[in-house]
C-alpha distance (Angstrom), angle and dihedral (degrees) to the residues before:
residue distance angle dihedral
X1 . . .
X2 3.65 . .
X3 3.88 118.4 .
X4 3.93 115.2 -97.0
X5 3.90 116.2 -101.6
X6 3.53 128.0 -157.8
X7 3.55 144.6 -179.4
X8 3.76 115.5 -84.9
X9 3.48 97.1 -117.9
X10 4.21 119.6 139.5
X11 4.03 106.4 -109.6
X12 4.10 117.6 -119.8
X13 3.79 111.8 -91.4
X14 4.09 105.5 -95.3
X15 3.42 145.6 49.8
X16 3.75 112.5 -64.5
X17 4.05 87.5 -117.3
X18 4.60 101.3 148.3
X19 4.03 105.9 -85.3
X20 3.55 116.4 -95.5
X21 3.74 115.0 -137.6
X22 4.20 118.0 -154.3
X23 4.08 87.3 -125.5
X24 3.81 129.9 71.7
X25 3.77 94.7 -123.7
X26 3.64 134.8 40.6
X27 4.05 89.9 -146.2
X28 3.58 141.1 19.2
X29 3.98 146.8 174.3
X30 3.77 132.6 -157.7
X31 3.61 105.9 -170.6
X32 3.79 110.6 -28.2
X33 3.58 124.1 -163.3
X34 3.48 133.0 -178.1
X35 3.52 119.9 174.4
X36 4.06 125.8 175.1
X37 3.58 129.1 -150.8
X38 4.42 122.2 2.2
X39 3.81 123.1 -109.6
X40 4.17 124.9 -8.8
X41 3.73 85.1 10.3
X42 3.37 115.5 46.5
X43 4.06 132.1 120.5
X44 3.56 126.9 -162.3
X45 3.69 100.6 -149.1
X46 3.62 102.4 171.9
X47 4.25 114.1 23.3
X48 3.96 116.0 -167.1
X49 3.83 97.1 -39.4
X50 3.60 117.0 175.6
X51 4.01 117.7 178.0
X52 4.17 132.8 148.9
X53 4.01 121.5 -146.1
X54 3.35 108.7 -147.7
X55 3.54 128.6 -138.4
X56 3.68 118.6 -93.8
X57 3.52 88.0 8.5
X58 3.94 132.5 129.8
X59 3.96 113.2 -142.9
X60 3.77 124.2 177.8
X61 3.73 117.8 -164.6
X62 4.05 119.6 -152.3
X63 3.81 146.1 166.2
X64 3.35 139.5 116.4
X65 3.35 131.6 -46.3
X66 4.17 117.1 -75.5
X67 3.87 84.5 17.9
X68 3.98 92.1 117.6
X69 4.07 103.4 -108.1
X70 3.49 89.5 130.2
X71 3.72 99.4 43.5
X72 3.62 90.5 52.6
X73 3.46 89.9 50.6
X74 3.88 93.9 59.3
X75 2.75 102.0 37.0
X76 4.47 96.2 58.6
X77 3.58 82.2 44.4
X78 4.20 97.9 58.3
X79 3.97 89.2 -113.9
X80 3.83 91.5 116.5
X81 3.96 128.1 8.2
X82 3.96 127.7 -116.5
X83 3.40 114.7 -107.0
X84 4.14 87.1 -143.8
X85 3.49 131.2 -18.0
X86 3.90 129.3 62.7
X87 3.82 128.8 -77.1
X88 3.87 115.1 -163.4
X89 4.33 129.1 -169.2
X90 3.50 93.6 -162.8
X91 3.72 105.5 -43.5
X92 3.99 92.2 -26.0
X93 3.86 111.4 116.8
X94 3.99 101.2 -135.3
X95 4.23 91.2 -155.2
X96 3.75 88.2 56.9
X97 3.79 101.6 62.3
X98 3.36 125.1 75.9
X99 4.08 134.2 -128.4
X100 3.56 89.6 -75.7
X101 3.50 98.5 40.6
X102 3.93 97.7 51.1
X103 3.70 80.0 43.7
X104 3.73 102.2 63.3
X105 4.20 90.7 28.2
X106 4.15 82.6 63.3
X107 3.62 88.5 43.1
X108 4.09 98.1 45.7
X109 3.76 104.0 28.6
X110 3.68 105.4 26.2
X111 3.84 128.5 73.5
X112 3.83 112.5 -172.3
X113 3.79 128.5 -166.6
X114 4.14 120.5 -171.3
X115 3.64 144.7 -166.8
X116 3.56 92.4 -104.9
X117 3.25 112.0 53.4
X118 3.96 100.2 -133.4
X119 3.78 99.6 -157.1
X120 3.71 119.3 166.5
X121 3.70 103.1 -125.4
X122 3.81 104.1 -143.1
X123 3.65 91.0 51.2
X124 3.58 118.8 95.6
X125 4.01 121.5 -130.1
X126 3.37 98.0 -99.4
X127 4.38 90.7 44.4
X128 3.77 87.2 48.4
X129 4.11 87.7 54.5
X130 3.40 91.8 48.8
X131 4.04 106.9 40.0
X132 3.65 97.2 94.2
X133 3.84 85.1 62.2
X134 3.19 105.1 40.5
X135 3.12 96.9 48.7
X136 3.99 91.2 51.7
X137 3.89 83.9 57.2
X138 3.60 101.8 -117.3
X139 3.74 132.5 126.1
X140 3.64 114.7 -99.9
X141 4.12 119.9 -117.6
X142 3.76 93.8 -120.5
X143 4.07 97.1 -170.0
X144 4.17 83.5 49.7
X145 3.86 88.1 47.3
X146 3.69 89.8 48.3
X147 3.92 96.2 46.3
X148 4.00 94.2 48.1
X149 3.96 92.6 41.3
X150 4.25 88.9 52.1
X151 3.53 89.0 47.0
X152 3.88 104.3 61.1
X153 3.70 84.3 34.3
X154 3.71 106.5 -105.4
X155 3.37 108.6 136.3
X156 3.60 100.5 107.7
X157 3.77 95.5 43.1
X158 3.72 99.3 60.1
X159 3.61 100.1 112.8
X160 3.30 94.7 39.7
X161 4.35 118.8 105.8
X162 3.86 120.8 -140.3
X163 3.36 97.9 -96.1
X164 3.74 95.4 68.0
X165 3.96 94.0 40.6
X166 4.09 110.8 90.9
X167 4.44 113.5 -122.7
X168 3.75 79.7 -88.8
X169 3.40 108.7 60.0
X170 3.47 91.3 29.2
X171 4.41 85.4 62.9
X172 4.19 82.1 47.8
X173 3.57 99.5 53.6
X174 4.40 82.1 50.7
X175 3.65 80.8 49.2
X176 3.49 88.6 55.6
X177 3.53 94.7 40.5
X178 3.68 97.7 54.9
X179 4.47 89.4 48.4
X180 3.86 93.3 45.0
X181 3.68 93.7 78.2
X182 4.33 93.2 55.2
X183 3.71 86.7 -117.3
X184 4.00 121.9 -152.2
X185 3.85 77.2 -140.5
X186 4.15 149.9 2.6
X187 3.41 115.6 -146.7
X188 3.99 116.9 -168.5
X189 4.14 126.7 -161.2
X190 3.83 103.4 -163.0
X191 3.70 90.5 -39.4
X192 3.94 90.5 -176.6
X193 3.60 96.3 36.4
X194 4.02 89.0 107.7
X195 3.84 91.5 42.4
X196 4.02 127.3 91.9
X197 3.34 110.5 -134.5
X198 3.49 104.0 -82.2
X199 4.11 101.4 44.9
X200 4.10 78.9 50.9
X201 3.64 105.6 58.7
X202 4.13 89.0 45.3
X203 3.45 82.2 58.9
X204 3.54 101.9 41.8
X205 3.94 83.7 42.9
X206 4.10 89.2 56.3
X207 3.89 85.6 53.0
X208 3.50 97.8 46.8
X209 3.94 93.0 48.1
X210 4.21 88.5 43.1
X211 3.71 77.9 69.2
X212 3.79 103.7 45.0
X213 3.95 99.6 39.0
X214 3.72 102.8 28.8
X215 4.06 102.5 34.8
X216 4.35 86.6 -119.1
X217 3.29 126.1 165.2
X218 3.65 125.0 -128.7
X219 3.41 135.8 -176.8
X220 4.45 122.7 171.9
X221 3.67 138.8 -169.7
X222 3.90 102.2 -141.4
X223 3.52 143.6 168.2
X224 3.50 100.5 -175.3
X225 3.53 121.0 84.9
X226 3.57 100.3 -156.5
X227 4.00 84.9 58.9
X228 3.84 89.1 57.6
X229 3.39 87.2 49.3
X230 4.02 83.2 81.4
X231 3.38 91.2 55.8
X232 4.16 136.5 94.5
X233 3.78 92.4 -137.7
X234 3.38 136.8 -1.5
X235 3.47 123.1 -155.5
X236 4.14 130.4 -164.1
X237 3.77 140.2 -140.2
X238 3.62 139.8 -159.5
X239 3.42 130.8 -179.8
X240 3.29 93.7 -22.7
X241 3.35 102.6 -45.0
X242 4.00 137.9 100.4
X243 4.07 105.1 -121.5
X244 3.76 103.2 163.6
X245 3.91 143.2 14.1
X246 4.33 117.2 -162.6
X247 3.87 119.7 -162.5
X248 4.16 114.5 -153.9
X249 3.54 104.4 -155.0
X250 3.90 92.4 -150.8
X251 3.62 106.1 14.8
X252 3.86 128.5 -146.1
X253 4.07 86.6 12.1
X254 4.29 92.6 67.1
X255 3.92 146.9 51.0
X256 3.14 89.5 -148.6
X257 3.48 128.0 102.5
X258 4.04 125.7 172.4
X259 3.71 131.8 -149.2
C-alpha cells in the first residue's frame, strides 16, 4: 500500500477534536414556507415547518414523493430561499445575508453530498477532497484530512482520478469531500441513490460513523427506509407538512424505531 500524500498545506492550530458550536443545533426553522408560482398555479411546497438539527446528531428526512423533503432540504442549506419564515445555520439568519454572504456561509459551514457524484475528473482523490478549500484559499487541516480520508478508507486511493475509482468510492471520496472542510453541517440528497446495495451501506456506514467518531452533523433526504435505518431520527413530510418524527435507539443495528 503506497504511503498517503497530501497537499503541503500548514494544519489549523488544535487538536482535530469535532468543532463545538455556542448553540444547541447546527440548523433550525420557525415556520418555513415555500410556495411556487401565484394563483391557478401555485404549490405550497413547504407550509409553516419548524424543525432543529441537533448537533452531533444524524437525521434522515422521508415521505413520499412531492411531499417537500427535498425543498426543505434546500432551502436550510441556502440552495433555495424561504418564501416566509426564518432559516437559521446555527444562530445565522439565512434571509439576512446577502449573495455573497450565503455564498461563502455554503462554502464555510456547509458540506454537501449528492446523488451524482460530481467529481472533477482530472483531479486526483485527494485534489477532489480538498477543492472546496482550496479554492476558498485557506490552508488545509492536514491531521483532519488524514482522519476523515482513513475513515472512509481512502488512503490507498489518493492518487488515483475518478475514472479509475468504482460508483462507490467515487460517493466516499464526496463523502470525504463534503467532511474535509469541518462543516457546521452535511446535508445529503439521496446520497446512495446511485449505489447498489452494498457500495450504499459503506457509505451510509461512513456517515453514520462521521457522526459517532467525529461529532458531524448529518442530515438526508431519503426514500429508502433501510437508508434511514442509519440514522438517529427520521422525520416525515406530507404535503408540505411535518406529521411524524421516529427515534432508533441504536441505529443501523435495529428495526425498531421509537416515537
Amino acid at each position: 500500500m503506497p504511503p498517503m500524500s497530501f497537499p503541503h498545506h500548514a494544519p489549523h492550530a488544535g487538536s482535530s477534536a469535532p468543532r463545538q458550536s455556542a448553540v444547541p443545533f447546527a440548523a433550525s426553522t420557525s415556520d418555513l414556507s415555500k410556495v411556487y408560482g401565484s394563483g391557478d398555479t401555485q404549490v405550497v411546497a413547504l407550509d409553516r415547518v419548524s424543525i432543529s438539527f441537533k448537533e452531533g446528531e444524524f437525521t434522515a428526512i422521508m415521505g413520499p414523493s412531492g411531499s417537500g423533503k427535498s425543498t426543505l432540504m434546500h432551502c436550510v442549506a441556502g440552495l433555495d430561499s424561504a418564501s416566509s419564515g426564518s432559516v437559521r445555520i446555527g444562530t445565522t439568519e439565512l434571509s439576512r445575508l446577502n449573495d455573497r454572504q450565503l455564498t461563502e456561509l455554503r462554502r464555510d459551514r456547509i458540506g454537501f453530498i449528492f446523488q451524482a457524484f460530481n467529481l472533477l475528473p482530472t483531479l486526483t482523490t485527494v485534489e477532489n477532497i480538498t477543492l472546496p478549500t482550496d479554492v476558498a484559499g485557506r490552508e488545509v487541516d492536514r491531521q483532519w484530512l488524514e482522519t476523515v480520508v482513513n475513515m472512509v478508507g481512502l488512503s490507498d486511493r489518493l492518487d488515483h482520478r475518478p475514472g479509475r475509482l468504482s460508483g462507490g468510492r467515487q460517493q466516499r471520496v464526496a463523502v470525504a469531500r463534503a467532511l474535509a472542510s469541518r462543516p457546521a453541517i452535511v446535508f445529503g440528497d439521496e446520497p446512495t441513490g446511485n449505489l447498489d446495495s452494498r457500495a450504499g451501506a459503506e457509505v451510509l456506514g461512513f456517515l453514520r460513523e462521521s457522526v459517532r467518531q467525529l461529532g458531524q452533523t448529518v442530515v438526508m433526504v431519503t426514500h429508502d427506509p433501510v437508508a434511514a435505518g442509519y440514522a438517529d431520527r427520521v422525520v416525515f413530510l406530507a404535503d408540505g407538512r411535518l406529521v411524524d418524527e421516529m427515534r432508533q435507539p441504536s441505529p443501523a443495528r435495529t428495526g425498531s424505531w421509537t416515537a
